[in-house]
C-alpha positions as CSV (number, residue, x, y, z in Angstrom):
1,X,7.3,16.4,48.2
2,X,8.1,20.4,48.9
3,X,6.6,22.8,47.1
4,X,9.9,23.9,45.4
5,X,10.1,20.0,43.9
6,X,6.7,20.0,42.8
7,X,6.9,23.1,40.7
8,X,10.0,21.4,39.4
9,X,8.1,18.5,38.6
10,X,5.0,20.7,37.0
11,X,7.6,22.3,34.8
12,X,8.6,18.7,32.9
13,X,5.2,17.9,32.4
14,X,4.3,21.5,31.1
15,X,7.3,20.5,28.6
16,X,5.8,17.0,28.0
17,X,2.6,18.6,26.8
18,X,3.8,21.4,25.0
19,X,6.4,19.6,23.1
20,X,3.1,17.2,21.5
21,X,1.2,20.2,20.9
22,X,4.2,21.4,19.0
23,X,4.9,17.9,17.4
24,X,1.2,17.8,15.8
25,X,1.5,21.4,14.5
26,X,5.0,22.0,13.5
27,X,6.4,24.2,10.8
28,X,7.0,20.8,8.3
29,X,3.0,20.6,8.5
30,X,2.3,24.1,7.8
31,X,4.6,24.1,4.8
32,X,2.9,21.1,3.2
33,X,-0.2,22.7,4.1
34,X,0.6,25.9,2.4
35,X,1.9,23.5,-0.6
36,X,-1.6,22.6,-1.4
37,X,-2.2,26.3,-1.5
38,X,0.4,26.1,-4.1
39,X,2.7,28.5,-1.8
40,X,6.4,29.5,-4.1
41,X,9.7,29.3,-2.6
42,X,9.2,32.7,-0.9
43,X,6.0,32.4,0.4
44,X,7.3,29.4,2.5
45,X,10.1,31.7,3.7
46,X,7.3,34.1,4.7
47,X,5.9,31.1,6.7
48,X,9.2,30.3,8.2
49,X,10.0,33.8,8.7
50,X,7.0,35.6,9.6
51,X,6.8,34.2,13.3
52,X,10.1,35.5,13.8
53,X,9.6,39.4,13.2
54,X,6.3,39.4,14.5
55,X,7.8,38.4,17.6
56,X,10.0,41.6,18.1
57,X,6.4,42.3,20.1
58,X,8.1,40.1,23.0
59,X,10.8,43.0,23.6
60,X,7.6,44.5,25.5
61,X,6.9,41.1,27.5
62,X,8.1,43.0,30.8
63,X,6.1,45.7,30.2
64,X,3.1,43.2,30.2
65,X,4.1,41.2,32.4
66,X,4.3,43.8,35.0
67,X,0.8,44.9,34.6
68,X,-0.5,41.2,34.8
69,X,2.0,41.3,38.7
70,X,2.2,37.4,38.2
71,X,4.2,35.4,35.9
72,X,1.2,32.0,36.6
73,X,-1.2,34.6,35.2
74,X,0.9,36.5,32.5
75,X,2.3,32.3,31.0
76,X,-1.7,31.1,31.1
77,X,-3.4,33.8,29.8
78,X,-0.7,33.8,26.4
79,X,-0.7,29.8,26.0
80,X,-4.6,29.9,26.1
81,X,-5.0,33.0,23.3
82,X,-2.5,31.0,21.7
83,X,-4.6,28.2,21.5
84,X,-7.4,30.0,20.3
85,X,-5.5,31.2,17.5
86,X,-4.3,27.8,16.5
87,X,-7.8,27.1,16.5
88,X,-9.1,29.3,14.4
89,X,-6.5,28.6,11.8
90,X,-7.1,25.8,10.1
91,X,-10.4,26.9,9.4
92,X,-10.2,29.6,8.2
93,X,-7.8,28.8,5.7
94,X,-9.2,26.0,4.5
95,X,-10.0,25.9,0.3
96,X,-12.6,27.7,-0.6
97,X,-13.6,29.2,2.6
98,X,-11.4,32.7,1.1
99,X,-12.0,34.1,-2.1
100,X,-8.9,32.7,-3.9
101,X,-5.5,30.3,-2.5
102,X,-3.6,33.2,-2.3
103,X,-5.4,34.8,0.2
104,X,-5.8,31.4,2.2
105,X,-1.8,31.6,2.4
106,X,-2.1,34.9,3.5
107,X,-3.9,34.5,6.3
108,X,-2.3,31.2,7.4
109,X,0.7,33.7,7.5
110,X,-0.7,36.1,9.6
111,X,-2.5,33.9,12.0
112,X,1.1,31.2,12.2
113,X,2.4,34.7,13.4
114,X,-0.4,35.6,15.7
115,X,-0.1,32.4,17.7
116,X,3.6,32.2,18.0
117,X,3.7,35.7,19.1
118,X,1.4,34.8,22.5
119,X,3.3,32.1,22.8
120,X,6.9,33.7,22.3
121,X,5.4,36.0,25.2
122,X,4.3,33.4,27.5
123,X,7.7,31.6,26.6
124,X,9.6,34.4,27.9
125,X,7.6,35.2,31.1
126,X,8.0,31.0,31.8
127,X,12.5,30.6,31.4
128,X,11.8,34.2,33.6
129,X,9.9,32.1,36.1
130,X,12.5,28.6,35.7
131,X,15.4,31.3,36.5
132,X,14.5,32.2,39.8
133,X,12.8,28.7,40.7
134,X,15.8,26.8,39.8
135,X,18.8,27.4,42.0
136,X,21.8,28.4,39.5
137,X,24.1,25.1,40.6
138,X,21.6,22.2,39.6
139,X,19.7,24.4,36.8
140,X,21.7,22.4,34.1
141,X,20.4,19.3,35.1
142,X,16.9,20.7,35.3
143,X,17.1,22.1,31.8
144,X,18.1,19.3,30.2
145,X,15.6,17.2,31.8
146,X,12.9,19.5,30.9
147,X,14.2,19.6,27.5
148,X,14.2,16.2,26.8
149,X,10.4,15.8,28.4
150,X,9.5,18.8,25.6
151,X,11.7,16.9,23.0
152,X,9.5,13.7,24.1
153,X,6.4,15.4,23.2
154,X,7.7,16.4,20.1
155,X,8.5,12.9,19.4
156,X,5.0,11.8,20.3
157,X,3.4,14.3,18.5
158,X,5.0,14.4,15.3
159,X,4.9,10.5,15.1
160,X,0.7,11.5,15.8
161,X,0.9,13.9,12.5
162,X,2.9,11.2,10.7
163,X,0.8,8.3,11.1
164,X,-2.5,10.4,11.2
165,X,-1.9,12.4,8.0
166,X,-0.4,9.2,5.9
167,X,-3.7,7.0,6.9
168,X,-5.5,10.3,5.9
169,X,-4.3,9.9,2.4
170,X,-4.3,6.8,1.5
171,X,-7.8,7.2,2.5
172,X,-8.4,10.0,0.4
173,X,-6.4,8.4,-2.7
174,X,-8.7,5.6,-2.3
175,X,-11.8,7.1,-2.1
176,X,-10.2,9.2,-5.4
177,X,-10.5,12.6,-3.1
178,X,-6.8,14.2,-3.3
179,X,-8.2,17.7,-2.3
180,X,-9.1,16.6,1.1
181,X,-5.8,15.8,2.2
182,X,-5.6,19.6,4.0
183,X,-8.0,18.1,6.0
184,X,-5.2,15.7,8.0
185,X,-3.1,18.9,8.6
186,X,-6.1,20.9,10.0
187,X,-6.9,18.1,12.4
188,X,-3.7,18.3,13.6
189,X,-3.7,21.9,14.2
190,X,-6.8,21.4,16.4
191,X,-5.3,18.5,18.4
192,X,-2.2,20.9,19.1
193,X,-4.7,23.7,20.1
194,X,-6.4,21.2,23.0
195,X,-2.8,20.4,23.7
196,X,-2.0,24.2,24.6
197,X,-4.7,24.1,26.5
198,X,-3.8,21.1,29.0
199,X,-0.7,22.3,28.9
200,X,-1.0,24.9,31.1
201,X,-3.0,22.7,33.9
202,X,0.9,22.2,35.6
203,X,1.1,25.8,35.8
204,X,-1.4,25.9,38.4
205,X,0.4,24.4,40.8
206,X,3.6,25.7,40.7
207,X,5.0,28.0,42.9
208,X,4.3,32.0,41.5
209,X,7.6,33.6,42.8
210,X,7.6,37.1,43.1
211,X,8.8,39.6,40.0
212,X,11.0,41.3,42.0
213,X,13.0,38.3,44.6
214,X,15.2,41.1,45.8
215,X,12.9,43.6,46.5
216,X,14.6,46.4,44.2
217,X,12.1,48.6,42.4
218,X,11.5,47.4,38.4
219,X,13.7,49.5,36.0
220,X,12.3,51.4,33.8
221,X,10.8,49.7,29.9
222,X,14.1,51.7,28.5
223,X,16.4,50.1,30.9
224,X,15.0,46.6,30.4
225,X,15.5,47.2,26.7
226,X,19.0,48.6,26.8
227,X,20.3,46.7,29.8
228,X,21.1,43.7,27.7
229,X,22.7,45.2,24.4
230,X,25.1,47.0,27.1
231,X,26.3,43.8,29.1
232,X,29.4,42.9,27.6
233,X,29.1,39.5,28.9
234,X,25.6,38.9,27.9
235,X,26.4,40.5,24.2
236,X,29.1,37.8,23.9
237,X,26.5,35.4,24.2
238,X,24.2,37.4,22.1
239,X,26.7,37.8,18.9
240,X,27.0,33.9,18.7
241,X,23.1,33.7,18.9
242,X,23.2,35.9,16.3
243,X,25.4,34.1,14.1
244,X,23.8,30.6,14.8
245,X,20.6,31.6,13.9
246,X,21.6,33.9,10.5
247,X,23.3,30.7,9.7
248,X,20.2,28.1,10.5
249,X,17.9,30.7,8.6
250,X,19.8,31.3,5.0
251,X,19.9,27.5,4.3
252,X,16.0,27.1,5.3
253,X,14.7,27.6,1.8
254,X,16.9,25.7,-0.2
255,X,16.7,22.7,2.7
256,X,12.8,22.4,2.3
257,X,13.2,22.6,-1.7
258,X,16.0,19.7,-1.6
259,X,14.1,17.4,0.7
260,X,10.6,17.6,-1.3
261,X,11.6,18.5,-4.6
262,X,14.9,16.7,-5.3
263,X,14.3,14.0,-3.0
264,X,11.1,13.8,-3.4
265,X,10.7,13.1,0.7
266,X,7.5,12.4,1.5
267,X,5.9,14.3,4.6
268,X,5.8,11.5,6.6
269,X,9.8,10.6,6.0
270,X,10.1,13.6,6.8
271,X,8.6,13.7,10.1
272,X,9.9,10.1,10.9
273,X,13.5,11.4,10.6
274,X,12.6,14.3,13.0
275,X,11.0,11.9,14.9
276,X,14.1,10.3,15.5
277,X,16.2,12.8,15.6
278,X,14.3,14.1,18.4
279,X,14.3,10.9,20.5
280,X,17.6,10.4,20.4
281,X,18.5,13.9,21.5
282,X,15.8,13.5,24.6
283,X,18.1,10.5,25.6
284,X,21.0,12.9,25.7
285,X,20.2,15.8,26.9
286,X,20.0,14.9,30.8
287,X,23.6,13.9,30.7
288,X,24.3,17.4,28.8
289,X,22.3,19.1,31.5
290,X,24.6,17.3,34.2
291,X,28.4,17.8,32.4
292,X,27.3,21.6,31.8
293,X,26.6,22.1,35.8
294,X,29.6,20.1,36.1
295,X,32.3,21.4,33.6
296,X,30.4,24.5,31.9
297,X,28.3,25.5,29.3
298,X,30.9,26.9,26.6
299,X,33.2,23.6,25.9
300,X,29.5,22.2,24.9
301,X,28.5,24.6,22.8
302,X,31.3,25.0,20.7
303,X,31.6,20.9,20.1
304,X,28.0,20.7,19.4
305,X,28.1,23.9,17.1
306,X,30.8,21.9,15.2
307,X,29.3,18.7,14.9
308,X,26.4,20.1,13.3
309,X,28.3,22.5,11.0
310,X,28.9,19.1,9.4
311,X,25.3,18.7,8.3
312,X,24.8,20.7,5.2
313,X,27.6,18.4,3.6
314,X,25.3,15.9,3.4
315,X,22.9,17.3,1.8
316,X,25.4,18.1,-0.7
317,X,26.4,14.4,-1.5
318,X,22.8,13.3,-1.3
319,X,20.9,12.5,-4.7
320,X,17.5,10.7,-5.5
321,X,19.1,7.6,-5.9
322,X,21.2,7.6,-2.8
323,X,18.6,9.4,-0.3
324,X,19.8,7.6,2.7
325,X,23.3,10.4,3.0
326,X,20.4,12.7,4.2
327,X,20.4,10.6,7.3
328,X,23.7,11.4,8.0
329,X,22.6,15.2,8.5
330,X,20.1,14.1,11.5
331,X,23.1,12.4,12.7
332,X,25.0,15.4,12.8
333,X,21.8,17.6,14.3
334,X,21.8,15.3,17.3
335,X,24.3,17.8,18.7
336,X,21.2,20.3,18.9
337,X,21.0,18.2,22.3
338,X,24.1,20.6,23.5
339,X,22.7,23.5,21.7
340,X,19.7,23.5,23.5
341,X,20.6,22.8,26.9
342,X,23.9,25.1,27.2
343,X,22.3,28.2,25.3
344,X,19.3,28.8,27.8
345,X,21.2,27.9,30.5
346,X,24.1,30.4,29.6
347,X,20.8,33.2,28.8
348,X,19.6,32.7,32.3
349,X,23.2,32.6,34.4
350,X,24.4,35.7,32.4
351,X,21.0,37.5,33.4
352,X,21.1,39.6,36.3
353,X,18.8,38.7,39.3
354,X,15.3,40.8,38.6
355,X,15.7,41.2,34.9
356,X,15.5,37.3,34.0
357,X,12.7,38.9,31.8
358,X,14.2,41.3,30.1
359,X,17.4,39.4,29.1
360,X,15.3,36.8,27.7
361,X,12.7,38.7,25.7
362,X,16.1,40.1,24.1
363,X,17.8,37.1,23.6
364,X,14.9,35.4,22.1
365,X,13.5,38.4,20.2
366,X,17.2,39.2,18.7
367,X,17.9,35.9,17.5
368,X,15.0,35.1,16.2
369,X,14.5,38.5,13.8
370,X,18.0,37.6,12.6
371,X,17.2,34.1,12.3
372,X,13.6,35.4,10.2
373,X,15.6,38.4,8.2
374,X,17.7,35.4,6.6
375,X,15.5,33.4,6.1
376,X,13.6,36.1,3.6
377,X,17.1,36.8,2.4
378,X,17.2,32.7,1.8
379,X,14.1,32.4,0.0
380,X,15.1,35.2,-2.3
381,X,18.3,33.9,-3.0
382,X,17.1,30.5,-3.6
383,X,14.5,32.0,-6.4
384,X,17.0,34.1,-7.7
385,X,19.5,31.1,-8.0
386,X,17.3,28.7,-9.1
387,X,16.3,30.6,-12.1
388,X,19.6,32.4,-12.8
389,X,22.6,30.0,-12.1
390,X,24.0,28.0,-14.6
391,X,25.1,24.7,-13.2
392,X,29.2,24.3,-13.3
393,X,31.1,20.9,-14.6
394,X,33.9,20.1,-12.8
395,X,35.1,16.5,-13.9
396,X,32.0,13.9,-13.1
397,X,31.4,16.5,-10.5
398,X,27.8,19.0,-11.4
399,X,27.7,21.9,-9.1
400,X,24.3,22.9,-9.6
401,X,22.3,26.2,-6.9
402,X,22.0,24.0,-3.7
403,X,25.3,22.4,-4.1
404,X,26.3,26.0,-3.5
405,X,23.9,27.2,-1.4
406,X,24.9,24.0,0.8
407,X,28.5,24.6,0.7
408,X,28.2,28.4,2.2
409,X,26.2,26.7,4.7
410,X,28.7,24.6,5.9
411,X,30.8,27.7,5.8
412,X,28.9,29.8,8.0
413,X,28.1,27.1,11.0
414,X,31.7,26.5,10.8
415,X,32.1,30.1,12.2
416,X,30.1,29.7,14.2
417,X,33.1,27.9,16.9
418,X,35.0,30.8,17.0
419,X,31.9,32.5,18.1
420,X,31.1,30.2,20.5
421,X,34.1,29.9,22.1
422,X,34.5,33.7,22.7
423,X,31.7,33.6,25.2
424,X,32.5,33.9,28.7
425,X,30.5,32.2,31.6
């Protein structure tokens, strides 16, 4: 095996591990974890949000990186801090270790933030890395594959949480101990943490390309920062990350609420549905990865951006009594497979050679604040509705806040096409 296929190979098992690590500590079990906390509607958009426009800080990820000289170096030192922070976390929010809960959610805020800011950092240093290891014809395929090995671990992971965290409180229901059941959550935080950690073992073998492949002297921190809002190409690409994610974030809020409120979903149907969700989509996305190489990256973006514009209309038919319409939402969200594979692949091939790092800091950084910003704007809307909005009859028909909320959701993905299909490759 050459050294080029081996790195190849390092880079799906990096996935593989860092898709459990993110399975065991994923957003779902820091929102039930800040739940016992007794965290409102907008401190879970704070939760979902804060992440987000912390991670701005990855705009300077070329800077950094060019200190370091080595992406290996820069992508091991920022998964390991990361870990440490993940660490740390569920102790020190853990009840009565603070003076009162609402300090213990304000520091799970902050450190959630801390650790997905080292690892937004590595993560941009590592698709820099991918982009110049993978040749631009077969780079498709290899995204999809190492998308679905991530999505894998995901799987694996969040069926870990599921199982560990439901044993963990029968247990403590038995025992007549109810305020222990953080304790599941924090386990899993630490299992993710040594997950990080092993994660980054493939890294060590892979090949550490250059920075610069073409031997041109690195532009200036302005230039990398303006380059990509000035690429007309690239900003096509950017407007419709922009949207998608404003979109995803605004219905966040009201989604959580639904699903454990109205519902009543527990947190391990939750993570059962993700579960499979997830493993159906790791099934699809090699064939994605191969038609995208094969027929291009826009045709799939647009379908799959339609398909799950379809999603919030299930939620809106959904009641306690007929819970099983919410599966028809992780039907539509299989299409995520398409999202996932076409949208890095379209970052990296619209990057110039050299600045692989810089485009994807933006891209990532970009969407993401836009994503967090409506989220906040979500959670304030949700609070605002739920207490001020009077539900409306029409007929049998009772369109209460989410039925609304859901409904402009389905609006806004739907736009979502057009934007998609005004990108050019």
């Amino acid at each position: 095996m050459d050294q080029r296929r081996r790195s190849i190979v390092g880079a799906y098992v990096n996935g593989g591990l860092w898709g459990v690590a993110s399975g065991l500590v994923s957003t779902t079990l820091v929102i039930f974890l800040a739940k016992e906390y007794g965290a409102t509607g907008l401190a879970i958009s704070w939760l979902l949000a804060a992440p987000s426009l912390a991670g701005l800080l990855r705009l300077l990820t070329p800077f950094w990186l060019e200190q370091v000289g080595s992406r290996r170096k820069f992508c091991i030192r920022m998964f390991l801090a990361s870990a440490l922070v993940l660490l740390v976390l569920p102790i020190v929010s853990a009840p009565q270790v603070l003076s009162s809960s609402s300090l213990s959610v304000t520091v799970l805020v902050a450190m959630w933030a801390g650790y997905h800011v080292l690892e937004y950092m590595g993560a941009v240093a590592l698709w820099s890395w991918f982009g110049d290891l993978v040749p631009r014809v077969v780079r498709g395929r290899f995204i999809g594959r190492r998308q679905a090995w991530t999505n894998a671990g995901k799987v694996t992971g969040t069926v870990a949480a599921a199982v560990g965290t439901y044993l963990w409180a029968n247990h403590c229901e038995a025992i007549e101990r109810p305020n222990w059941a953080w304790i599941s959550y924090a386990t899993c935080g630490l299992g993710g943490a040594a997950m990080i950690v092993l994660s980054t073992w493939p890294l060590v073998g892979m090949t550490d390309l250059p920075l610069h492949p073409s031997g041109q002297p690195r532009a200036s921190l302005r230039s990398q920062l303006l380059s990509p809002l000035t690429d007309q190409k690239f900003c096509r690409l950017l407007w419709f990350g922009l949207w998608f994610s404003f979109s995803n974030g605004l219905m966040q809020s009201a989604r959580w609420m639904f699903q454990v409120s109205v519902l009543q979903m527990t947190f391990v149907e939750k993570k059962v549905l993700d579960a499979g969700s997830r493993g159906v989509q790791s099934l699809l996305m090699p064939s994605v990865g191969d038609w995208v190489d094969r027929r291009g990256n826009v045709s799939v973006l647009a379908f799959s951006q339609g398909i799950i514009a379809l999603a919030p209309l299930f939620f809106l038919i959904a009641t306690p009594e007929t819970r099983w319409w919410i599966v028809g939402a992780y039907v539509c969200w299989l299409a995520y497979a398409g999202e996932n594979v076409a949208q890095p692949n379209l970052m990296l091939g619209l990057s110039p050679p050299d600045q692989t790092a810089a485009y994807a800091s933006a891209w990532f950084a970009w969407t993401q604040l836009a994503y967090s910003l409506s989220v906040l704007l979500g959670g304030v809307l949700f609070d605002w509705m739920a207490k001020h909005f009077a539900p409306i009859s029409i007929g049998s028909l009772r369109v209460d806040h989410f039925a609304v909320l859901f409904l402009a959701s389905w609006l806004l993905k739907s736009i979502g096409v057009f934007w998609a299909a005004r990108i050019h490759e």
